[in-house]
C-alpha positions in Angstrom: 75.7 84.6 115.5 72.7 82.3 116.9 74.1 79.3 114.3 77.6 79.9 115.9 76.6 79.5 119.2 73.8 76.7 118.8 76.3 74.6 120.4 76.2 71.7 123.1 76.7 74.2 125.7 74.6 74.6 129.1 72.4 77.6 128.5 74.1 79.9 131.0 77.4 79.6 129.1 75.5 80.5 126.0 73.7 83.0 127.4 76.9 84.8 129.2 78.6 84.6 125.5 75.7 86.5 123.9 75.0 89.0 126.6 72.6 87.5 128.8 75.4 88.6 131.9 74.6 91.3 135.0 77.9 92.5 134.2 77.5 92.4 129.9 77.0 96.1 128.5 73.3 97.1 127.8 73.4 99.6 124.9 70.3 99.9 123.3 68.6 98.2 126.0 65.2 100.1 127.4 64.9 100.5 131.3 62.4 99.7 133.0 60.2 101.6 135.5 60.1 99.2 138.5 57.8 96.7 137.3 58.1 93.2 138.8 58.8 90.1 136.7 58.4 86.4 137.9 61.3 84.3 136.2 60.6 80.8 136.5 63.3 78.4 135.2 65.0 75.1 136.6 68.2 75.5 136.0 69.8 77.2 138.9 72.9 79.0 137.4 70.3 80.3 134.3 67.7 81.5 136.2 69.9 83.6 138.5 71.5 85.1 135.3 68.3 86.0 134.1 67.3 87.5 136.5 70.1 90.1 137.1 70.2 90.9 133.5 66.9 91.8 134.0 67.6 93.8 137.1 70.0 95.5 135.6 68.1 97.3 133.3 65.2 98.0 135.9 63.1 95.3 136.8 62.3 94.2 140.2 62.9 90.2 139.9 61.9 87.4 142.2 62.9 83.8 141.0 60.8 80.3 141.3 62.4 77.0 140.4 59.2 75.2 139.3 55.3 75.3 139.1 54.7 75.4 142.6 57.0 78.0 143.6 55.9 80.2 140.9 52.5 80.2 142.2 53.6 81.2 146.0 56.2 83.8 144.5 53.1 85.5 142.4 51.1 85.6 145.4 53.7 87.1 147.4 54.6 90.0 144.8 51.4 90.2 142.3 54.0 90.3 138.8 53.1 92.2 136.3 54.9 89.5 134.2 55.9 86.0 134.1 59.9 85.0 132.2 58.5 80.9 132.1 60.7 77.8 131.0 58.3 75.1 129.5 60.8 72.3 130.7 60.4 72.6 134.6 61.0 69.0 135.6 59.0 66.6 137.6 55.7 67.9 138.4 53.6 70.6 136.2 55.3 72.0 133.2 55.6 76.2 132.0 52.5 75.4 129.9 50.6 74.3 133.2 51.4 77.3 135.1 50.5 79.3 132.5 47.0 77.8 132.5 47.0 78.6 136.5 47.7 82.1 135.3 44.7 82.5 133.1 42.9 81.6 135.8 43.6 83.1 138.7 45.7 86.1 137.6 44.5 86.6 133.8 46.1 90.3 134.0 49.9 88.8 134.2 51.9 88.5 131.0 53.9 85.7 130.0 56.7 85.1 128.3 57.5 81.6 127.1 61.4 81.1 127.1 62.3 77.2 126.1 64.5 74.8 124.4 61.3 73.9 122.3 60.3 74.8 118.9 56.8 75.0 119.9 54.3 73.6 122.0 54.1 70.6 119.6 56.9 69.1 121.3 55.6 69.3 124.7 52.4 67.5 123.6 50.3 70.7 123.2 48.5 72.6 120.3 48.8 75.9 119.0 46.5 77.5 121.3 48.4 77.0 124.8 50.6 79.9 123.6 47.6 82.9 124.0 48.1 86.2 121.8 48.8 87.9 124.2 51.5 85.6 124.9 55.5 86.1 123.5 57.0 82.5 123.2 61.3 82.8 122.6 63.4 79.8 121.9 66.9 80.4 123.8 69.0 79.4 121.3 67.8 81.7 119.1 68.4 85.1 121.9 71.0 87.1 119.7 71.4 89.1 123.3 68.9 90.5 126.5 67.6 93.5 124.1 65.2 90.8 122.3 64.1 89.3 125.7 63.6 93.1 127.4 61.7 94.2 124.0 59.5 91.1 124.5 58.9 91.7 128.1 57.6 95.2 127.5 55.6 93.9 124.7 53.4 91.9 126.9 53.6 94.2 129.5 52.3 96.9 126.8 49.8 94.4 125.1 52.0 95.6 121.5 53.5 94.4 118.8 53.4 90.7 120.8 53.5 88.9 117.6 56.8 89.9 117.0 58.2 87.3 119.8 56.4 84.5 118.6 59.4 82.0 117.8 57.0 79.4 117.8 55.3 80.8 114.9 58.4 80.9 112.7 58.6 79.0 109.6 62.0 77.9 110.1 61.9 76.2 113.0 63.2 73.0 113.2 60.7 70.3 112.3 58.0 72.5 111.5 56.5 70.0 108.8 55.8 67.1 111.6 52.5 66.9 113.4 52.1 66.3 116.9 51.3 62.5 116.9 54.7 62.4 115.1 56.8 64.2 117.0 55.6 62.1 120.3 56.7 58.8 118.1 60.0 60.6 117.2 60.2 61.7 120.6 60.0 58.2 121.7 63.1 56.6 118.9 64.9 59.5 120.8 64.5 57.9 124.2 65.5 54.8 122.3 62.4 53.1 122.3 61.9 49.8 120.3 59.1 49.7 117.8 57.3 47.2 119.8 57.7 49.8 122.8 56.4 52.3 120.8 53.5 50.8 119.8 53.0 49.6 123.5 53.3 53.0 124.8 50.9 54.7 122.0 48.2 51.6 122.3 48.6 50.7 118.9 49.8 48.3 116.6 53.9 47.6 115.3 52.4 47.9 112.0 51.2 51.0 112.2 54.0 52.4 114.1 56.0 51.2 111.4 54.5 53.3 108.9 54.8 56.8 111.3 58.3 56.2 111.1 58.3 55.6 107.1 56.3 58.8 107.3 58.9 60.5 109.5 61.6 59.7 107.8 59.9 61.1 104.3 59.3 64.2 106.1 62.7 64.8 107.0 64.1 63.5 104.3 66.3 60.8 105.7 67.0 57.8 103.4 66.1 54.6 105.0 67.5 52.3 102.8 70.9 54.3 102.9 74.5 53.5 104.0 73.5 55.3 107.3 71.0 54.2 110.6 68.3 56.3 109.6 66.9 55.7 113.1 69.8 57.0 114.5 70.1 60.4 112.2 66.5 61.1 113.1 66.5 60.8 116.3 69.6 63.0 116.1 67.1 65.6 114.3 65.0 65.5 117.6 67.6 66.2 120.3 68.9 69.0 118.0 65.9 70.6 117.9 65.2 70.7 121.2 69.1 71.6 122.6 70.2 68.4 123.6 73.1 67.7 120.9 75.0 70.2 118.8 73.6 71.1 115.3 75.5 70.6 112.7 75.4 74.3 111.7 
C-alpha cells in the first residue's frame, strides 16, 4: 500500500487516503490517557490533521509551525512528547529543536516525522537521532496506528527501535555518504559543476569525480542514451518526496 501511494501528492492528501483523518476509523488503535504531545510541522493543512488524529484517540495536542513556536508552546504546556518535521523552513530545522530539547527539557520524547531517509540528507550524522528517539518517514505511514505505537514507545522508553525508519536498509540511497548526498543535493538544485565546486570550496576536478562516484553508486550509466545527470538528480527528489517514484 506505501508503494501505491508514494505519489506526487501533498502529504495531507496522502495522509487522509491512508488514515491519518480525525474522521478515519481507529480500530486497533490504543488510547491514550491525557498525555500532551507537541506536533511541530510547517505545513498548515498537515499539521492540523495530525493533530486531530491524534486527539482522537486521546492525546491532548497543541501545534507549533516552526522552531521558535515549538519552544514557547513547550513552555506553555510542559509535553510529555514532541511529533517533529525535520523540514521546518527558514530558520532552525526539527534536528535543531531537538538539540534545544536535550537541553533544556531532556525528559520530552521525540518523534522524528520527515520526508528524509535519514539525517544524512539534512547534513547530519547518525547520532542526531538519540535512542531514545523514533525517527518515521511519512511516506512510508501505512496508517495513525504506526505513528500512536511510536508515540507510546517514547513515551514508555520501549521497544523505540522499532520506529527507526532511518535505520532501515532499504531506504532509498542508503549506500551514499554524506559528502555525497550534499553534491547530489546540489545537481538537484541544478547546480553547474563549477558551482558545485564553488559552493563546496574545492576543485571541478574533484567534483567531477563525486559525481563519477555517484553515479557508480546508483548505478546510472553515464555514457548511456539517457542524461545521467538528470536521472540522478531524479533519484534525489524521489527520495526525499519531491517527484513521484517510479513504483
Amino acid at each position: 500500500m506505501c508503494d501505491q501511494l508514494n505519489i506526487l501528492l501533498p502529504d495531507y492528501v496522502r495522509w487522509a487516503i491512508i488514515g491519518l483523518s480525525p474522521h478515519a476509523k481507529k480500530e486497533g488503535v490504543p488510547v491514550s490517557t491525557s498525555r500532551t504531545l507537541v506536533v511541530v510541522e510547517n505545513e498548515s493543512l498537515l499539521r492540523d490533521l495530525i493533530a486531530r488524529s491524534l486527539e482522537a484517540v486521546g492525546f491532548d495536542v497543541t501545534t507549533a509551525a516552526n522552531a521558535s513556536d515549538a519552544k514557547r508552546a513547550c513552555k506553555a504546556v510542559d509535553p510529555d512528547a514532541c511529533i517533529v518535521d525535520i523540514e521546518l523552513g527558514p530558520g532552525p530545522d526539527g534536528f535543531d529543536f531537538a538539540e534545544y530539547l536535550s537541553r533544556e527539557a531532556p525528559d520530552v520524547g521525540v518523534v522524528f516525522l520527515t520526508n528524509l531517509p535519514d539525517p544524512r540528507f539534512a547534513q547530519r550524522d547518525s547520532k542526531s537521532v538519540k535512542q531514545s528517539q523514533a525517527y518515521l518517514r511519512k511516506s512510508q505511514l501505512v496508517d495513525s496506528k504506526e505513528l500512536v505505537d511510536a508515540v507510546n514507545a517514547v513515551l514508555k522508553e520501549e521497544d523505540v527501535s522499532q520506529y527507526r525508519h532511518d535505520q532501515a536498509a532499504e531506504r532509498p540511497l542508503a549506500d551514499l555518504s554524506k559528502r555525497q548526498l550534499v553534491v547530489l543535493q546540489l545537481m538537484a538544485e541544478g547546480l553547474s559543476n563549477s558551482q558545485i565546486a564553488e559552493a563546496r570550496g574545492t576543485t571541478v576536478r574533484a567534483v567531477e569525480g563525486m559525481i563519477s562516484r555517484i553515479f557508480q553508486a546508483l548505478d546510472i550509466d553515464a555514457q548511456g542514451s539517457g542524461n545521467a545527470r538528470i536521472a540522478a538528480s531524479k533519484a534525489y527528489l524521489s527520495a526525499v518526496g519531491a517527484v513521484a517514484s517510479d513504483q
